[in-house]
Structure formats: C-alpha cells, structure tokens
C-alpha positions in Angstrom: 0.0 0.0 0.0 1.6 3.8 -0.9 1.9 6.1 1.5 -0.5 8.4 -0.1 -3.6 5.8 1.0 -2.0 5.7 4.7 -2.9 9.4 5.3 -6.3 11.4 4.7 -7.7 14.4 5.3 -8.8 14.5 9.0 -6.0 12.7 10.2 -3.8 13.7 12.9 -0.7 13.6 13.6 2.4 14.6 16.2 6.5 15.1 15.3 8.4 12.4 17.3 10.1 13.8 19.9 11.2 14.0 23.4 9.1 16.9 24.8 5.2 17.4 24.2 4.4 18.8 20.6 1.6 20.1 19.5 -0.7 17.8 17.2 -1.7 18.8 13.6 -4.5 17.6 11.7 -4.2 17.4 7.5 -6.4 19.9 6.0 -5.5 18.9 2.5 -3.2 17.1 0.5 -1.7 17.9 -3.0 -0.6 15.6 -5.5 0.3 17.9 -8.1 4.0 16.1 -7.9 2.6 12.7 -8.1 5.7 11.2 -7.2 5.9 12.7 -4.1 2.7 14.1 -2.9 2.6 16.9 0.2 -0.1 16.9 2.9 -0.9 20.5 4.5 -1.3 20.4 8.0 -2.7 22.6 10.6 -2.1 23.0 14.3 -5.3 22.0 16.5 -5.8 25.1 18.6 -4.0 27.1 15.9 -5.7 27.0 13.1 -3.3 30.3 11.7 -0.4 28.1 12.0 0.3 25.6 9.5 3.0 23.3 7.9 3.5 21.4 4.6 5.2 17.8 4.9 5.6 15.2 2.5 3.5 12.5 2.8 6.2 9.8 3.3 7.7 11.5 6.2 4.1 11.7 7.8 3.9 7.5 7.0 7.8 7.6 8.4 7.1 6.5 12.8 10.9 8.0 13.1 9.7 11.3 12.4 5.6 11.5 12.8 3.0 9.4 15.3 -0.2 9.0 14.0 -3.4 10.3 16.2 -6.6 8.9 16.6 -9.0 11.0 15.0 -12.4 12.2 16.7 -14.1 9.1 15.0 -11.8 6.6 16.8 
C-alpha cells in the first residue's frame, strides 16, 4: 500500500520527539507532484499556524506518530 492511501484528510498527527508537541491535523493534500505528494497540515488550537510535509515523512514512525481521530 503507498503512502499516499495511509494518510487522509482529518487525520492527525504529532513530530516524534522528546518533549510534548503540538498535534496537527491534515487539511489537504496535494498531489500535483505525483511522485511525491505533500499533505498540509494545521495546528489543532492554531488553526493560523500551519506546515507542509511530504506524505512519506508523515507515513515515516521516526519522524511523525499517528493520532486517533475524533471518529476513533
């Protein structure tokens, strides 16, 4: 299965690391470079602040942890 099909719109998400971050939740996701498709994230309680990651890194458990969303 591609990476692409592993993350949806909704989803949330937190950067692995050793202190509390923040969680973001993926407001959209472009695939204009098909070969490499970039999701745009927001940050819950911030909806201002946002970040663009490539969909592999957000699939990659060294670098993001996957949420549960509202629905789980």
């Amino acid at each position: 299965m591609s990476a692409k099909a592993d993350v949806a719109v909704g989803d949330r998400f937190m950067k692995v690391g050793s202190y509390r971050m923040p969680a973001w939740t993926v407001a959209r996701i472009s695939c204009a470079n098909v070969s490499l498709p970039h999701a745009y994230l927001e940050r819950e309680g911030l909806s201002g602040d946002k970040i663009t990651v490539a969909v592999p890194a957000l699939t990659d458990s060294t670098l993001y942890r996957k949420l549960p969303t509202a629905a789980d």
